[in-house]
C-alpha positions in Angstrom: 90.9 87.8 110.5 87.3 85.9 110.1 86.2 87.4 106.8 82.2 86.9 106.3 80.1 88.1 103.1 79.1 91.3 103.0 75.0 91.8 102.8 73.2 95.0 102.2 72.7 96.1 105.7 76.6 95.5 106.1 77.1 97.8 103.2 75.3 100.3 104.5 77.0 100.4 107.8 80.2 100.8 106.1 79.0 103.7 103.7 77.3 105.5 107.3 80.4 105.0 109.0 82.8 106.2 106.2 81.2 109.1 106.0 80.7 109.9 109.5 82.9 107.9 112.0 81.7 109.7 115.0 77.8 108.8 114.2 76.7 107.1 117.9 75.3 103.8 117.4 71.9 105.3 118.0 72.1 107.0 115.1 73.5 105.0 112.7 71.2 102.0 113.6 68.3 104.0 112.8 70.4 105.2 109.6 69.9 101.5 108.8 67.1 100.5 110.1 68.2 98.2 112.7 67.7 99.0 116.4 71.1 99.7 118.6 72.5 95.9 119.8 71.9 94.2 116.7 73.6 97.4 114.9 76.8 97.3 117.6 77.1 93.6 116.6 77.2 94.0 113.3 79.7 97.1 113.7 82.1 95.0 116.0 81.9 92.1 113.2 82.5 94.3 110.6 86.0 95.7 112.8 87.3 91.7 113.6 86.5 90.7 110.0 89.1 93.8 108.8 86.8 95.7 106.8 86.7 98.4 109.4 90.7 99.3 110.2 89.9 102.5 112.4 88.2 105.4 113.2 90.3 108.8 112.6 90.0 112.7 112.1 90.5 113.8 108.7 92.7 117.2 110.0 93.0 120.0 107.0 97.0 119.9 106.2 97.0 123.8 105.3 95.2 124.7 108.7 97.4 123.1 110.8 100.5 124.5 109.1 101.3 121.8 106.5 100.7 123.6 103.1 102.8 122.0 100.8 102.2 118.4 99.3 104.8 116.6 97.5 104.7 113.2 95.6 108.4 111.8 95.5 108.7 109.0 93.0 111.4 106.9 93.9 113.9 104.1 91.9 115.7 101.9 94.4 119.3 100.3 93.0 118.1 96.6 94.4 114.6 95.2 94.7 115.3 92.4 96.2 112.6 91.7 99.0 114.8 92.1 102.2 115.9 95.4 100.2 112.3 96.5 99.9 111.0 95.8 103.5 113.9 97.6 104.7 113.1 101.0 102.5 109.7 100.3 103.8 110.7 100.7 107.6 112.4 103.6 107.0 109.5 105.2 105.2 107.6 104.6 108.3 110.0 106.3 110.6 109.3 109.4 108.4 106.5 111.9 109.8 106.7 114.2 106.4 105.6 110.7 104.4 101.9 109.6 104.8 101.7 107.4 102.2 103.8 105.3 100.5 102.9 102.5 97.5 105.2 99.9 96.2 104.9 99.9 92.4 105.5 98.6 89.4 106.7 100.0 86.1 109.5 102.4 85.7 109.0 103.8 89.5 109.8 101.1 93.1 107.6 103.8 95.1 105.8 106.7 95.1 105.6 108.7 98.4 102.9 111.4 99.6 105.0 114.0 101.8 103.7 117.2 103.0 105.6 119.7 105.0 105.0 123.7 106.1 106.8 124.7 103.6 109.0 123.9 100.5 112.7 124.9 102.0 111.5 122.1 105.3 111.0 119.7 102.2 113.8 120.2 100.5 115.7 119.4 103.8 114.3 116.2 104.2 114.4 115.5 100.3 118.2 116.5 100.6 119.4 114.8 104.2 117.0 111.7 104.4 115.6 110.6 101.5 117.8 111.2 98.7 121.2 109.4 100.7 118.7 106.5 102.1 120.6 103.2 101.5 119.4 101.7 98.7 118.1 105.1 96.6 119.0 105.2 93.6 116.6 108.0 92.2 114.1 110.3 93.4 111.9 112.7 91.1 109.5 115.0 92.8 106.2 116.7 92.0 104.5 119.9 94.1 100.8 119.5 94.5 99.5 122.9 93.1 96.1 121.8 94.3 93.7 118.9 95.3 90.5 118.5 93.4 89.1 115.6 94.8 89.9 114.1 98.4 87.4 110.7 98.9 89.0 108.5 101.7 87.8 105.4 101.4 86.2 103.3 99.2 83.2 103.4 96.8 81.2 101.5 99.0 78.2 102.3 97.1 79.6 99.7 94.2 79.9 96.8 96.1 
């Protein structure tokens, strides 16, 4: 991954497409001032370069049936590295998690998890995460709601 130095154009291209992945090119070159090839190029350096991962929905949780958000701070008995990677895989094999962040402090992990309900969480709290190998606590905490939701970064402070 060729990583270049952002300029103010490049900025811009990533606050556009951040906001709006499904701009056409058209569009977001004149957003920026740029006419369509040179703006393509730029977009397609910006994606081998890693600054751009993807290009995704954001889906509402609660419309689709997924109305209940639960953070699950987790203490592992070991955190040795192999020990880690290995609680990571399994994280990932989880649908219900869809995030997870390695931390440090008092808590190994802290996992976002949302499910249609709370009984269908409390089954997965209670037959796959709690007896994972290698869990040695888990403390949970219901979403009652979300205030703010800004995927992303503040591009507008680079």
């Amino acid at each position: 991954m060729k990583r270049h130095k952002l300029d103010a154009t490049d900025i811009l291209i990533l606050k556009e497409l951040q906001a709006n992945g499904r701009v056409t090119n058209v569009e977001l070159a004149a957003r920026v001032e740029l006419s369509a090839p040179p703006c393509l190029r730029r977009v397609r350096a910006l994606e081998e370069a890693g600054y751009i991962r993807g290009f995704h929905a954001d889906l509402d949780a609660t419309a689709l049936g997924f109305g209940v958000t639960v953070f699950a701070m987790v203490g592992l008995h070991s955190q040795a590295e192999n020990d880690l990677q290995s609680f990571e895989a399994l994280v990932g094999s989880w649908p219900l998690v869809r995030e997870c962040y390695m931390l440090n402090g008092e808590i190994d992990f802290i996992l976002r998890c949302v499910a249609p309900d709370l009984a269908s969480f409390q089954d997965f709290l209670t037959r796959k995460l709690t007896p994972a190998p290698n869990v040695a606590s888990v403390r949970t905490s219901l979403s009652i709601r979300q205030s703010k939701h800004s995927p992303g970064v503040p591009v507008e402070l680079l």
